[in-house]
N, C-alpha and C positions, 0 to 999 in steps of 0.2 A: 726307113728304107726297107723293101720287101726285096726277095728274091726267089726269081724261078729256078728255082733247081739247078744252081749255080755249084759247083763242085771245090770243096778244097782239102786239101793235104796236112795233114798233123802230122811231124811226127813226134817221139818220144809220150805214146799218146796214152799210156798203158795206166799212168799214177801222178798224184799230185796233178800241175799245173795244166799238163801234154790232156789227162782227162777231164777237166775241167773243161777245156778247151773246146773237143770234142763234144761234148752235151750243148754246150751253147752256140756252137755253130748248127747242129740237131735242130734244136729249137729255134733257131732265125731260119731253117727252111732251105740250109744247105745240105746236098749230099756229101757226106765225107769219107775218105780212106785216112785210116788210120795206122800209125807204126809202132812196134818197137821189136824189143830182140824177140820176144815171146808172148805178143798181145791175145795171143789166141786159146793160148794155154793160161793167162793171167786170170779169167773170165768176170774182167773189166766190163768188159761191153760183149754182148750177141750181136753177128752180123745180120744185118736186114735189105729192106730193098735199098733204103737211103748209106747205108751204113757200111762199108767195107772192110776188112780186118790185114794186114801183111806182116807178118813175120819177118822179121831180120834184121840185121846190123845196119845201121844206115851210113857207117863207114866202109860199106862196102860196095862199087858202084851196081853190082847186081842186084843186093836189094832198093837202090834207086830205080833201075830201071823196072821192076816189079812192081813197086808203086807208081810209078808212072803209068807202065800198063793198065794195070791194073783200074785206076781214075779212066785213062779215058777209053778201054775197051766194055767197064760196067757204066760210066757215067757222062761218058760222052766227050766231056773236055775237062780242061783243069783253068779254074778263074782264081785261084790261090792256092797258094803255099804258107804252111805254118814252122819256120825250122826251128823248134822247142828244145828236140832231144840235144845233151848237153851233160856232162859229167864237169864236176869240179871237187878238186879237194886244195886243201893249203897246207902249207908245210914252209921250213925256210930254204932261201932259195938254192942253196950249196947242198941241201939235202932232196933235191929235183933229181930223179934217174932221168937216162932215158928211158927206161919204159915206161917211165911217170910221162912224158913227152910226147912220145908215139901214143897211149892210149890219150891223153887231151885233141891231139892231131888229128886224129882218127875220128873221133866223134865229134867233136868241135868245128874243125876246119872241114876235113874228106865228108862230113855226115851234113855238111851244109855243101860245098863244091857239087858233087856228082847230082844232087834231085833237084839243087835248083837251075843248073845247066839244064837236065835234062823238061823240066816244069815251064823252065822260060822257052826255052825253042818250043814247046807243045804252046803256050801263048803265043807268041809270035807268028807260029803258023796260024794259031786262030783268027787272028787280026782281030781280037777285041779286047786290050788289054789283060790285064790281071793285079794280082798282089804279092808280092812275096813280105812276111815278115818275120824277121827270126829275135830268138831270145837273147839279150847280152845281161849285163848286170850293171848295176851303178858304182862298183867296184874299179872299173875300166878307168873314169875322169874321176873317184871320188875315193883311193885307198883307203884303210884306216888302219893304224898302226896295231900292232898285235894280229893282226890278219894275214896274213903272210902268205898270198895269191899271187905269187907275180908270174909265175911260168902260167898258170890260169887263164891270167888276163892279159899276156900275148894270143890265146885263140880267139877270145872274148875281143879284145881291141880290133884283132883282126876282122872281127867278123862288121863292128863300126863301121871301118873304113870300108869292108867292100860294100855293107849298105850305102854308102853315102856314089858311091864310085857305079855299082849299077845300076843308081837310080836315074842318073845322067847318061848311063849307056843307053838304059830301055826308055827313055822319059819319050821320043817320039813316038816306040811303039805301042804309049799308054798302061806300061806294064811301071807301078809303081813299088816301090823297094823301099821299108821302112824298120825299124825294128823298138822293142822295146826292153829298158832297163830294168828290172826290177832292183827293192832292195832286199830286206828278208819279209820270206813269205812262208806261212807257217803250211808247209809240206812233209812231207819225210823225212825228208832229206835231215831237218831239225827238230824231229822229234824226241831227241835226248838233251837236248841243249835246254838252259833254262829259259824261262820266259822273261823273264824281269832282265836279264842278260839283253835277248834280241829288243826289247822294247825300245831299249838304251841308246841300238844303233840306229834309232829315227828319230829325227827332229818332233815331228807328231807324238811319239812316244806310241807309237800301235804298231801291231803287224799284220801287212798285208796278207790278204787270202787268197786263194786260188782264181777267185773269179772275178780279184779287183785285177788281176795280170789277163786274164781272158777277157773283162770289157775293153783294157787298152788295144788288145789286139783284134778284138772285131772292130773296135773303131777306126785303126790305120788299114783294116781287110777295106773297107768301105768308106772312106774319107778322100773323096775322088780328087783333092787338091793337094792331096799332103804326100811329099814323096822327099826320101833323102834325111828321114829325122829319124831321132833317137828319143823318143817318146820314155821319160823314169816316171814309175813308179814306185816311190821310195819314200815316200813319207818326206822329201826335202830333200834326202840325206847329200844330192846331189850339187846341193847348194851352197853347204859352204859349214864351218866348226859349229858348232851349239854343245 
């Protein structure tokens, strides 16, 4: 499938998966705007004519609407949403603050709520569908003991259920709602961790890469029948003890 200059939204777009993401949407021929707290200062990426860069919290609905502007006052409209950005840490759960909570909330839940309100209504007026799909983890239907994510994966669960819930809401206006699980993908985020450790936690016994999580999500961006799924990618992990 080819595309005219079709527009979409990253954000958490600065490292690991969020830029991966970003290059390969570049390269299929979309224009994108890109996020995170300091993309610009990262020098991740140079803005160009296709390329957009926005600054800020995306728990904040200001820099939603910034990027929202932003899409369709350079690019004309907004045909997707990528909601990537996303913090997690584990810990047990009697030792969860609240400000362990509010920062999850904050980026998790409020950093998906405010841009993709404001991303769907800019589809909607457009009358020609769109895409939204944001990141969960296979952690959500599939714990593992020793992993101790449970305050985590109330934002992450959360974020399931509302894929599943506005897929049915927008499914007349052809705005389709999907997301994807990963399981570990070798980012940042685990670059201290051993390897032989993460192998462990996939049935396949490999770790995914940045750009096995950015093919699934070009393919739910442009899989004009598929709406309301939680697309893992996880080596299995999703499926059951090994």
């Amino acid at each position: 499938m080819t595309n005219e200059r079709k527009t979409v939204i990253v954000t958490g777009a600065s490292q690991g998966i969020g830029a991966c993401m970003v290059k390969t949407f570049l390269e299929r021929g979309y224009s994108v705007v890109a996020n995170s707290r300091s993309i610009t200062k990262s020098g991740a990426f140079a803005p160009s004519d296709k390329l957009a860069l926005v600054d800020g919290d995306i728990g904040e609905i200001a820099t939603a609407a910034k990027i929202v502007e932003t899409a369709t006052s350079r690019f004309g409209s907004i045909d997707a949403l990528v909601n990537n950005a996303g913090i997690f840490f584990a810990k047990p759960f009697t030792n969860y603050t609240a400000d362990d909570f509010r920062a999850l909330s904050s980026t998790n839940l409020e950093g998906f709520i405010y841009v993709s309100q404001l991303a769907i209504k800019q589809m909607v007026a457009q009358k020609s569908g769109g895409s939204v799909v944001s990141i969960t983890t296979s952690l959500v239907e599939h714990p593992i003991a020793g992993v101790n994510a449970s305050v985590a994966m109330i934002t992450k669960g959360g974020l399931e259920a509302i894929t599943r819930n506005l897929a049915m809401e927008y499914a007349k206006d052809g705005i389709r709602v999907n997301a994807v699980a990963p399981g570990i993908v070798d980012t940042p985020m685990h670059k201290n961790d051993p390897k032989e450790f993460l192998k462990s936690l996939s049935p396949l016994g490999r770790i995914a890469d940045a750009q096995d999580i950015a093919d699934a999500v070009l393919y739910l961006t442009e899989a004009r029948q598929v709406t309301g799924e939680v697309l893992h990618v996880d080596g299995g992990a999703h499926v059951g003890k090994w």
